[in-house]
N, C-alpha and C positions, 0 to 999 in steps of 0.2 A: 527641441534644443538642437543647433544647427552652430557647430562652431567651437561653440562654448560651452564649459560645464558651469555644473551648480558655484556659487562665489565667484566668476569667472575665470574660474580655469580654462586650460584650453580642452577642448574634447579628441581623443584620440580617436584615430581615423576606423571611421566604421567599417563591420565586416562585410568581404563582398558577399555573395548569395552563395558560391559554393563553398565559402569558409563556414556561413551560417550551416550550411547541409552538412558537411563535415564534421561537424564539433555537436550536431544535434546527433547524427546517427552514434559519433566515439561515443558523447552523454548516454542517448540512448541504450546501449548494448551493454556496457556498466549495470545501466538500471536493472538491465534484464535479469544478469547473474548473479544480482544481491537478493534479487529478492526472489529467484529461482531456489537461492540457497532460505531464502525465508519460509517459502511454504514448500517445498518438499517435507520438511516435519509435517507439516498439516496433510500433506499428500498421501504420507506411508505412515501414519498413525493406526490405521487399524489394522497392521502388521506387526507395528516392533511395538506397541501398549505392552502385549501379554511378557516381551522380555524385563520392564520394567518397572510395572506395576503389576504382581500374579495375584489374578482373583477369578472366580470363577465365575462372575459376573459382565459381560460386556461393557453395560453400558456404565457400572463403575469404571473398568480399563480406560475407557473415553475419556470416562472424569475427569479422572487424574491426569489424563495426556493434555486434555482441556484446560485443566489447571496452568502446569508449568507453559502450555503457549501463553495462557494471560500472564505468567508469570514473566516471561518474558519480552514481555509490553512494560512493563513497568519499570525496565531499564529505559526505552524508547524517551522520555522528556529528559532523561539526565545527557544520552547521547544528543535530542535536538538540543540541549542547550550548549553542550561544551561542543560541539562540530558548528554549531549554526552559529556560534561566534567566531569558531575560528577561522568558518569560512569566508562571514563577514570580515574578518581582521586579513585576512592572509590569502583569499580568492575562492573561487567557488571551485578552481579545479583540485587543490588543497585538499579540499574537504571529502572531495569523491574520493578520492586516495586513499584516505585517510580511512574512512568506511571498509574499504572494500578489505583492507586488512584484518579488522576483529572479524569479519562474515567470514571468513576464508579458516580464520582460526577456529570457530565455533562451530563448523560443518564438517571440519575435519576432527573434531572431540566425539561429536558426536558418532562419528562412522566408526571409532575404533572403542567406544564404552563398550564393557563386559556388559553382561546382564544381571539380573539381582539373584537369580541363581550363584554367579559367580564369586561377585564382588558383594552382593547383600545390599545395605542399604546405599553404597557409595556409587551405585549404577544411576538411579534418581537423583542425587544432588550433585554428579556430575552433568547427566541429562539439564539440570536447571541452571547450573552456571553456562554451560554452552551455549543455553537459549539466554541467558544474560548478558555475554557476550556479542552477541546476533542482534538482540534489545539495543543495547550500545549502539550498533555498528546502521541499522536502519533509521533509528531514531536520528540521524546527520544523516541520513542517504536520501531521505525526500525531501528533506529543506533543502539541500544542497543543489538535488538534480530539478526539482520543482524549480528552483530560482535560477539556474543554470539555463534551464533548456524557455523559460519566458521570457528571459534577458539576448539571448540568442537569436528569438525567432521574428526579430522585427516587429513591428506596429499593425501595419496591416493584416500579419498571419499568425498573429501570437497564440489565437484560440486552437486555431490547425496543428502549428509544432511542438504548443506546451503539453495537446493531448497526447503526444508521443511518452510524455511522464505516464499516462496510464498504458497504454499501448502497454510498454515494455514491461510495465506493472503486472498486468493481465498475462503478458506471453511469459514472464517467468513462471508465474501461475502454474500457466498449460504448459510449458515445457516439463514442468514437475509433473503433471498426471502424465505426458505422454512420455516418459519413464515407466511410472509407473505403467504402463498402459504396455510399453515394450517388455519389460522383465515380466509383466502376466500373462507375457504371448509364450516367453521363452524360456519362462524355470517352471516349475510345479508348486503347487501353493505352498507345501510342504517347505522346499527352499528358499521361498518367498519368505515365510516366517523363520525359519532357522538362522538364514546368514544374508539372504539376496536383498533386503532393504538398506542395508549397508552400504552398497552401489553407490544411489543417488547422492548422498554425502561425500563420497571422495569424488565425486563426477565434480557436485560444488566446490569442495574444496581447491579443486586443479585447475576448474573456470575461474575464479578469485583469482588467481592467481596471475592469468593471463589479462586477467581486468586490468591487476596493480599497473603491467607496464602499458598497458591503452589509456589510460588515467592520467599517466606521467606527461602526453603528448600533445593534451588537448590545449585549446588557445583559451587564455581568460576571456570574461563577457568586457564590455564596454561599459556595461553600467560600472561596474568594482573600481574600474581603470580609472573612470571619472571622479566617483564617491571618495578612492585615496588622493588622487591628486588635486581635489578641492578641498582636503583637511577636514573630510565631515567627521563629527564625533564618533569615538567610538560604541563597536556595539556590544550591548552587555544587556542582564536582567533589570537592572534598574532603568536602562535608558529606556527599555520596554513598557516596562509596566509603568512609569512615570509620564515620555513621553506618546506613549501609543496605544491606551488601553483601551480606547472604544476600541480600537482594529482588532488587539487582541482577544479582548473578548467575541468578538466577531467570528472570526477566526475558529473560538473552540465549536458555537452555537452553529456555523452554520456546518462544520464537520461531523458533529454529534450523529444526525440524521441520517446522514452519504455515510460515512463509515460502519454501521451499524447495519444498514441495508445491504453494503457490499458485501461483507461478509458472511451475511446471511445465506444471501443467493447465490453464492461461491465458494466461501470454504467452510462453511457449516453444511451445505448442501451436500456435499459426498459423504457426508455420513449421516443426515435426514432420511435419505434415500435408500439406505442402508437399514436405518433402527428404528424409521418408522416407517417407510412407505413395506419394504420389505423386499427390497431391490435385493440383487446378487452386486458384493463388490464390483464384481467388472462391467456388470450395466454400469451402474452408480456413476465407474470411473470413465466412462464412454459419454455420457449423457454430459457429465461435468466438462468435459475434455471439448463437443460440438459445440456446448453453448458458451463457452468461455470465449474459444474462436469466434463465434459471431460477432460477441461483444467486444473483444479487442478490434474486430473491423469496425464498427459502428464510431469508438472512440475520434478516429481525425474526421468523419463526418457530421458529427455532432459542433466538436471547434470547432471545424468551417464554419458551420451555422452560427456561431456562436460570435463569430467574425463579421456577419450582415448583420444579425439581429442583436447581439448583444450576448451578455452573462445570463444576465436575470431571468429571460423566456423562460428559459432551460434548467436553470434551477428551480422555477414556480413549477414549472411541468412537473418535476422530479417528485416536489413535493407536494401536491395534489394526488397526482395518478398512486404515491408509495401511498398516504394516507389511505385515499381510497382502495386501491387493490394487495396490497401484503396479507390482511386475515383471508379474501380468497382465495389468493392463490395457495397459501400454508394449509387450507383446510381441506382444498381441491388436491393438493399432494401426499396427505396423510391415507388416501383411499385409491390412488393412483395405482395400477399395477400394469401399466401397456407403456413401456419407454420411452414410446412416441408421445404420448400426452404428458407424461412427466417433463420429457425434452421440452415441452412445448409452452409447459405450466412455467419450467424455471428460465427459459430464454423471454415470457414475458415480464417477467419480474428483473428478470437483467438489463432490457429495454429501457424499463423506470428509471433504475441506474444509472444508466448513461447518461443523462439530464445532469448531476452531480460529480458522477467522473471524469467524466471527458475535459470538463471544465475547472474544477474546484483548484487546480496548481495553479494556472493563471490568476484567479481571480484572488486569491491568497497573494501571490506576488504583487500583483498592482494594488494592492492595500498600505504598505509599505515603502518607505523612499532607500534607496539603496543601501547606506550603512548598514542599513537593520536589520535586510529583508530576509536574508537566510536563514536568522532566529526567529524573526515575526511569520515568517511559512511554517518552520521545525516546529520551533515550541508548544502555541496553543494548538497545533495538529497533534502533536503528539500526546499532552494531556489528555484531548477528547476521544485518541485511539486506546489510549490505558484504559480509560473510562468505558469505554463504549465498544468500539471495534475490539480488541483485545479480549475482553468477557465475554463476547455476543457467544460464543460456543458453551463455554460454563455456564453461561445462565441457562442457554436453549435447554441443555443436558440437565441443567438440577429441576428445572421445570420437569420435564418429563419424568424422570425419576420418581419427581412429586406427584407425579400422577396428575399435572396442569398444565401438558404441553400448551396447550392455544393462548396461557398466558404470556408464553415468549410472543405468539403473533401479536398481542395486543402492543409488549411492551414497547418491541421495534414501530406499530405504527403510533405509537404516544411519541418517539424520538425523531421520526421523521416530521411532525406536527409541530414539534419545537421547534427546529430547524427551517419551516418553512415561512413560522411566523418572522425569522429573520430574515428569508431571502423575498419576502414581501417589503421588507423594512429598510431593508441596505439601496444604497443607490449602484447603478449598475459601473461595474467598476473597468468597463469598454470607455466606456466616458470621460473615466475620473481616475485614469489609471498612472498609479506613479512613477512607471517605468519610462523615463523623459528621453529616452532614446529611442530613434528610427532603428 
């Protein structure tokens, strides 16, 4: 499209390359601190469990810390749908904004709750609205920045800049162990459990904060520009499911498998290594922290590729290789006890990964034509993270409990198997991609 937009509007004048750089890295660093704030829970969980769950049992403590994170996945589709409209309605920088406030609010709930010593039982169901809160507030922060940052990054490099959605994904990650990773250099464990987990939440909360006014600055995409000023319908659940339900089903099936995987080898894994291989914390958190980094470098090399050869290679890889290798490397990790080999075991399963991460925000965006596309990214992503990503620690932990860990390994490669029968089935969406702007 060169001129003119959809219904022949006129098309607003395209961004030059250092606006596109500009508005990917302000996207960017947003992303970082939302979801910095989203897994430090999962980071320092097996510090503050015992404030709010007391049992003299670990791997119950987990349980229930396990729980309330899936519990708060289960805000996530209510947040992709009411942000992933209104950033369809209102623009995609809107929506970032918008986000970055309940995370800000919900990191700082949690840094100042009493513990159930304290308060009793209103420690835990304030712990759960916080993460309801945080639910809310991610649930619009990947439709938003997923479609942000592929609408941004031009035609030719979309697969290279949209993997910056993971990137930043992965580095809030690591920036939460390598907190963690500092207060275990520099308090006693003792302090670590008593008051020093507390930290990483007001660190979040104060980062949110400086998000809000980076947020406020950034330039709209050109697709929105175009979508409003050609009078395309609005976006909502019914125009969804009515007009675009192959995509969205698409959508859920081919995220099932990539999400369920990622979490596995990332934030189920620091405490794997812990409750069953038999690591010490601070290996556990050391091992997680190197191969995180890797994988966040691996992400824009993989778009690039992804940029010559296509979506789909990369996704069949994903799903091939996770089908085939997940039960070994889970089985080869439960008898690990040399760090190097653990490192070694879980950066090849992160590897797998990258087939599905690097790429899955693109390929989700160019499914959908602009009015929609912030909902049609949000929504059936985030169904299939309640479902799937969101639980993958709960299940892994009631399995074992059950005394049937290796049935978590099977379950995840049954889901990557699904998943792959769709990314056989889909056409490659480099091709067929709906993003009609250079």
């Amino acid at each position: 499209m060169n001129g003119v937009g959809e219904q022949g509007a006129p098309t607003p004048g395209q961004p030059t390359q250092r606006q596109r750089l500009k508005a990917i890295i302000g996207g960017s660093t947003g992303n970082l601190v939302e979801w910095y704030d989203w897994y430090v829970y999962a980071a320092f969980t097996l510090y503050f469990a015992p404030h709010f769950f007391p049992s003299e049992n670990r791997t119950a403590q987990l349980l229930s810390a396990a729980g309330i994170f899936a519990v708060g996945f289960l805000m996530r589709p209510i947040g992709a749908w009411m942000m992933g409209v209104y950033a369809d309605r209102h623009g995609r920088k809107s929506g970032l904004t918008l986000s970055v406030v309940l995370m800000c609010a919900g990191s700082l709930l949690i840094g100042v709750t009493p513990g159930y010593e304290t308060i009793g039982v209103a420690a835990p169901l304030l712990l759960v609205l916080a993460r309801l809160m945080q639910g809310l507030s991610i649930g619009g922060e990947y439709g938003a920045s997923a479609t942000y940052l592929s609408e941004m990054a031009g035609r030719n490099r979309r697969g290279f800049f949209s993997s910056f959605q993971y990137v930043t994904l992965i580095a809030g990650q690591l920036v939460a162990i390598c907190v963690l990773l500092l207060l275990q250099a520099t308090l006693s464990t003792a302090q670590l459990d008593a008051w020093g987990w507390r930290i990483p939440f007001f660190i979040g909360g104060a980062l949110a904060v400086i998000v809000f006014w980076l947020r406020r600055g950034l330039a709209e995409t050109q697709s929105f520009a175009v979508a409003k000023a050609a009078g395309a319908p609005k976006s909502g659940f019914v125009e969804l499911v009515t007009k675009h339900p192959r995509e969205t089903v698409t959508v859920m099936l081919l995220t099932a498998g990539g999400t369920i995987a990622f979490y596995a080898y990332s934030i189920y894994m620091q405490k794997f290594l812990v409750n069953t291989s038999g690591l010490s914390r601070e290996t556990a958190s050391q091992i997680n922290a190197v191969t995180l980094f890797a994988f966040m470098l691996l992400q824009p090399v993989a778009g690039a590729l992804s940029d010559r050869i296509g979506r789909k290679p990369l996704m069949i890889g994903f799903g091939v290789l996770g089908v085939l290798g997940t039960y070994p490397i889970f089985s080869a990790l439960e008898a690990v006890r040399d760090p190097l080999v653990a490192g070694l075991l879980v950066m090849a399963g992160l590897v797998i990964v990258t087939g599905y991460t690097s790429i899955n925000a693109v390929v989700k965006a160019e499914l959908f034509p602009a009015h929609i596309r912030a909902l049609g990214v949000a929504l059936p992503y985030a169904l299939a993270n309640t479902l799937f990503g969101g639980t993958a620690e709960f299940v892994a932990l009631w399995f074992k409990q059950a005394g049937i860990e290796q049935a978590f390994y099977v379950y995840v490669t049954v889901m990557i198997a699904i998943s792959l029968i769709v990314y056989v089935r889909m056409r490659d969406t480099r091709q067929h991609s709906l993003i009609r702007e250079d």
